[in-house]
N, C-alpha and C positions, 0 to 999 in steps of 0.2 A: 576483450572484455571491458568493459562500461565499469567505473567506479559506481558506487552507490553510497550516496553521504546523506545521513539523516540530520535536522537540525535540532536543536534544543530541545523544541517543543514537540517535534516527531518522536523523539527516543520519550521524552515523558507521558506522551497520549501510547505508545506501545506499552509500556509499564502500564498507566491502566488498565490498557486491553484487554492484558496478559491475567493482569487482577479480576476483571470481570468474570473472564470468562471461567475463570478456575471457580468464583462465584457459582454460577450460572452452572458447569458441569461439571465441579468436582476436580479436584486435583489431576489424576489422569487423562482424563477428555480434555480438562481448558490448557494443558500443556500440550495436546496432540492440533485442538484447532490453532494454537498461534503459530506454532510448528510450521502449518501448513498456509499460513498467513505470510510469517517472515520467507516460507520455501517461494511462494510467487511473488513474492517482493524481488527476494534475492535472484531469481529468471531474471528480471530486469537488468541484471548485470551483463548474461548472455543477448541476450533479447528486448533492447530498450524501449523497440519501440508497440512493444506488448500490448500497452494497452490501448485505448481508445482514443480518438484524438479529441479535445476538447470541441473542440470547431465543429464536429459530426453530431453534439446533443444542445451544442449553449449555440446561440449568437454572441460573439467575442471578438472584444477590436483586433485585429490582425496582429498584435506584439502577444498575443495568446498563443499562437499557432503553434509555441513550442509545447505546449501543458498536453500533459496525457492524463488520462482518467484508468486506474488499474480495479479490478473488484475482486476480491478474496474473500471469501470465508464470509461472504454480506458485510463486508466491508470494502468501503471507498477510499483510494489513496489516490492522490493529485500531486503527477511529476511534473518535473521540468525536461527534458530531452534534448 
């Protein structure tokens, strides 16, 4: 199993997310969609190379090739692998 280490600025754009969407649907729903946000995030621990490889939608200098592109819940996260 693959660590998964979020950085500063990761863990505080989640905190908003978390805030939006409870926003947006309501205490219940915006706790169930992040839920299922942080749940395929957290696959990446089993399963790194999950998501997309950057290389397959951008033109990207070759020191890219390690970036993965994950989408959850219409949201976009951008790994490193």
């Amino acid at each position: 199993m693959v660590s998964i280490e979020f950085s500063k600025t990761v863990q505080s754009k989640l905190s908003e997310l978390q805030i939006r969407l409870i926003e947006i649907g309501g205490e219940k729903k915006g706790k169930e969609r992040m839920a299922r946000v942080m749940s395929a995030v957290g696959n990446l621990g089993l399963f790194p190379g999950a998501g997309i490889p950057i290389t397959v939608i951008y033109d990207v200098e070759p020191e890219f090739k390690k970036y993965y592109i994950l989408y959850a819940e219409k949201n976009y996260f951008f790994y490193l692998y």
